[in-house]
GUNU-914547 format. One line per field, with one value per residue (C-alpha): residue number from 0; residue in one letter; x, y, z. Coordinates in steps of 0.001 Angstrom, whole numbers, plus 500000, padded with zeros to 6 digits. Layout:
N
nr	(NUM, ...)
rest	(A, ...)
x	(X, ...)
y	(Y, ...)
z	(Z, ...)
This chain:
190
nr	(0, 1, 2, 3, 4, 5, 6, 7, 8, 9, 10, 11, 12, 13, 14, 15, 16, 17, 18, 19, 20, 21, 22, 23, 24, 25, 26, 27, 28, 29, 30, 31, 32, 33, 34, 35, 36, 37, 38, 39, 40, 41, 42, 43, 44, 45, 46, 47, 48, 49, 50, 51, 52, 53, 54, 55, 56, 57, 58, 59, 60, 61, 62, 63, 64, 65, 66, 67, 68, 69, 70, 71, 72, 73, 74, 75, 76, 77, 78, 79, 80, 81, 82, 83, 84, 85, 86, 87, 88, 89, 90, 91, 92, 93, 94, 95, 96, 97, 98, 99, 100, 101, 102, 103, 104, 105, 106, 107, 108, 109, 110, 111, 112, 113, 114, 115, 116, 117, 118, 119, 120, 121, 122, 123, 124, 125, 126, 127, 128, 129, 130, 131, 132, 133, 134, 135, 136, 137, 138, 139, 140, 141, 142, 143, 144, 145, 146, 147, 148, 149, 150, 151, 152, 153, 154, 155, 156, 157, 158, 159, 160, 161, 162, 163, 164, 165, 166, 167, 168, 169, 170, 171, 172, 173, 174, 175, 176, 177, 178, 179, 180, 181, 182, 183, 184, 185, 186, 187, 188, 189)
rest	(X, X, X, X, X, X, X, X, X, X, X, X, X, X, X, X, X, X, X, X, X, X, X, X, X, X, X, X, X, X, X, X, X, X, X, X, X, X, X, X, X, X, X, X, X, X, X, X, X, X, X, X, X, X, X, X, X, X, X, X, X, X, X, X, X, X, X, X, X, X, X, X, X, X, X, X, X, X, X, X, X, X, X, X, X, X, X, X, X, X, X, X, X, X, X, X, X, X, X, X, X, X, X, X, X, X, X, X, X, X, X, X, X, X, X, X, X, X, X, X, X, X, X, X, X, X, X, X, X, X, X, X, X, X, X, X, X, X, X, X, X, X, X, X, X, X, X, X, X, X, X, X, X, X, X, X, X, X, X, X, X, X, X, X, X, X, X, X, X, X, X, X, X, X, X, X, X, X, X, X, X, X, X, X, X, X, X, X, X, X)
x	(554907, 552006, 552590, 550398, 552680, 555615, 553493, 552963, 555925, 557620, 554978, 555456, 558885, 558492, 556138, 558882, 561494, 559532, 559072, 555411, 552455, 550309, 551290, 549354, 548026, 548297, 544459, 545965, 548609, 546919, 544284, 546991, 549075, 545901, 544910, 548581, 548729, 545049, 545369, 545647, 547732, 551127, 551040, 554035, 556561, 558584, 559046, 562492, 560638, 558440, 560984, 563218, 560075, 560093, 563589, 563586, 560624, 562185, 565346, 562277, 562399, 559065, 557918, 557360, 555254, 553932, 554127, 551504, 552000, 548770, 547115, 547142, 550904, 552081, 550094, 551505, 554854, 554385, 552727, 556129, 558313, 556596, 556488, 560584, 560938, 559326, 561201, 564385, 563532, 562248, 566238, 567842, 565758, 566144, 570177, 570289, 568372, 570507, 573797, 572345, 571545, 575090, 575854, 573263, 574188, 577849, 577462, 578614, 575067, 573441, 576490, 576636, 573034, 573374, 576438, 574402, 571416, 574232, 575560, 572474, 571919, 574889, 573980, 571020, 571143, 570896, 571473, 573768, 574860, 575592, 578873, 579229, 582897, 582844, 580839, 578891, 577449, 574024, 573282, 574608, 572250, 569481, 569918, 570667, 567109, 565967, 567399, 565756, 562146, 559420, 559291, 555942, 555771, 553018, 553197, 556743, 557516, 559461, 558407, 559513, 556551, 557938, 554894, 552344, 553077, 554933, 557838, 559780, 562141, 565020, 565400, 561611, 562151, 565397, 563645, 561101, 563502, 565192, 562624, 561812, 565151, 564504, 561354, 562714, 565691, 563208, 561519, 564446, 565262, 562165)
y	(606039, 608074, 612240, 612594, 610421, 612294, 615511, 614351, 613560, 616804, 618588, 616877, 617316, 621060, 621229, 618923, 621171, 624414, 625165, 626841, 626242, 625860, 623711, 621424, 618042, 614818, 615236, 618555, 617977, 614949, 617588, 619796, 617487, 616118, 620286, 621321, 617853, 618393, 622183, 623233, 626693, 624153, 622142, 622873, 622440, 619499, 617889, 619330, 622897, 622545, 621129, 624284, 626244, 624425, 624933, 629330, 629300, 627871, 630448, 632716, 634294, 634608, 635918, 635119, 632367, 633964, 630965, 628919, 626740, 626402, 625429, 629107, 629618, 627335, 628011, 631882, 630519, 628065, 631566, 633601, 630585, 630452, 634390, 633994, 630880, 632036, 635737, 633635, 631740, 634809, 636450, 633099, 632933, 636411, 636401, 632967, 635024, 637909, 636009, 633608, 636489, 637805, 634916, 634806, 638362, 637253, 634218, 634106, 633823, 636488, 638872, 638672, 639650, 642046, 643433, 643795, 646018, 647760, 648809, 649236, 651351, 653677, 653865, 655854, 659673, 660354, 663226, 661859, 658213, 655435, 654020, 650687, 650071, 646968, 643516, 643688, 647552, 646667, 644034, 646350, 649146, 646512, 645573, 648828, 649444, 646622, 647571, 651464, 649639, 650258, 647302, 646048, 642854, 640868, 637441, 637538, 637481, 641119, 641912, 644790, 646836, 647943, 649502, 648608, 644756, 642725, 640690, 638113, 637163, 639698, 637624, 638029, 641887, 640952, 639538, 642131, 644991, 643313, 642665, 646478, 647610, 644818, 646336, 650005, 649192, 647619, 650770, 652657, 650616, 650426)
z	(094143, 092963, 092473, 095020, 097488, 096386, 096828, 100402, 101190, 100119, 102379, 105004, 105233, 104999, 107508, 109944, 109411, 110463, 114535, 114750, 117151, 114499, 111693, 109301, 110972, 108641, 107036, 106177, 104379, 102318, 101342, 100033, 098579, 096482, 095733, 094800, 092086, 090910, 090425, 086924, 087956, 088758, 086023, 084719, 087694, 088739, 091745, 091835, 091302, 094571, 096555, 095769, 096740, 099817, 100526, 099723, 101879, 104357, 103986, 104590, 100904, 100809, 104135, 107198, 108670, 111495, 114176, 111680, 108454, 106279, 102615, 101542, 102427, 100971, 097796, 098295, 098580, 094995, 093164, 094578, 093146, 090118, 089080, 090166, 088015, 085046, 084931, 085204, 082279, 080233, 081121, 080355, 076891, 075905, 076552, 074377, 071565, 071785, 071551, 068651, 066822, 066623, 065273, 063032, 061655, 061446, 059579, 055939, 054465, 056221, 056338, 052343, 052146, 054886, 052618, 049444, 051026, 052742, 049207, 047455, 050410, 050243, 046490, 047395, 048012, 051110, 053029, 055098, 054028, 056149, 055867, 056655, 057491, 059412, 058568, 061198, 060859, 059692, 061771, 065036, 063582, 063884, 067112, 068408, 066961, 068960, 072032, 071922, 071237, 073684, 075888, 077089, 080117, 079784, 082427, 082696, 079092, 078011, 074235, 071874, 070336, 066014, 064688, 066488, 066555, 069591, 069017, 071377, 069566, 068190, 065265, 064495, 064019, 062105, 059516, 059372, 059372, 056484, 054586, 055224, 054360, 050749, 049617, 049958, 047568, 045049, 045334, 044593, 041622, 039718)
């Protein structure tokens, strides 16, 4: 079975399951089929994806249908699924990062380099030191850095602006911070 077929039949389905006057007639829903598969803007979902769509439009999550089913709402209804789809990736992805970066932080490598800026650190005179009493203090200074960064949204993607440049990834910033925090203690040495 061709995507197209599979398109189809997914469509037609849908537009069985709905009770309006006016709803799409079999020339329609080949023509939409063929438009959703050749349409560069869906690309990227799976059959699964539209027939989810499908099904939350037909839970009437994404508006009413006004007695009438056509080709532009059911596009409306794949753009609504798709804005949904790709913020719940964006939440999943940032969570993932900010838990792997804990663990990053905490692992034995990074924790004994975090440990040796962290006492070069307290070396310096400051006018009111940081004391780092737990293993984890530098690392939770980071991210508490990260997490009072202006935030910008750009296409469903949530990324923190450091000084003029954009970063997704917390761990991104965590090596620039670092390397920050390195290059002021060589300072301070030489």
């Amino acid at each position: 079975m061709t995507t197209t077929s599979k398109m189809l039949a997914l469509l037609t389905k849908f537009s069985h399951l709905l009770n309006v006057d006016r709803n799409m007639n079999n020339n329609q829903l080949i023509h939409c089929a063929e438009s959703i598969v050749e349409s560069n803007e869906f690309y990227m979902m799976r059959l699964e994806d539209f027939q989810t769509c499908f099904n939350l439009a037909l839970d009437g999550r994404y508006g009413e249908f006004y007695n009438r089913l056509d080709q532009p709402m059911i596009f409306g209804f794949l753009r609504k699924y798709m804005i949904e789809r790709d913020a719940a990736i964006a939440r999943k992805r940032d969570t993932e990062q900010n838990n792997s970066i804990y663990d990053i932080v905490n692992s034995g490598p990074v924790y004994d380099i975090l440990k040796e800026v962290s006492d070069k650190l307290s070396i310096k005179e400051a006018p009111e030191p940081v004391k780092f009493e737990r293993k984890q203090d530098l690392g939770q200074l980071f991210l508490s850095e990260w997490d009072k960064l202006p935030i910008k949204s750009d296409g469903g993607f949530v990324m923190r602006i450091y000084k003029n440049h954009m970063f997704f990834a917390v761990n991104d910033y965590l090596s620039v911070r670092l390397m920050e925090v390195s290059e002021e203690l060589r300072e301070g040495v030489e």
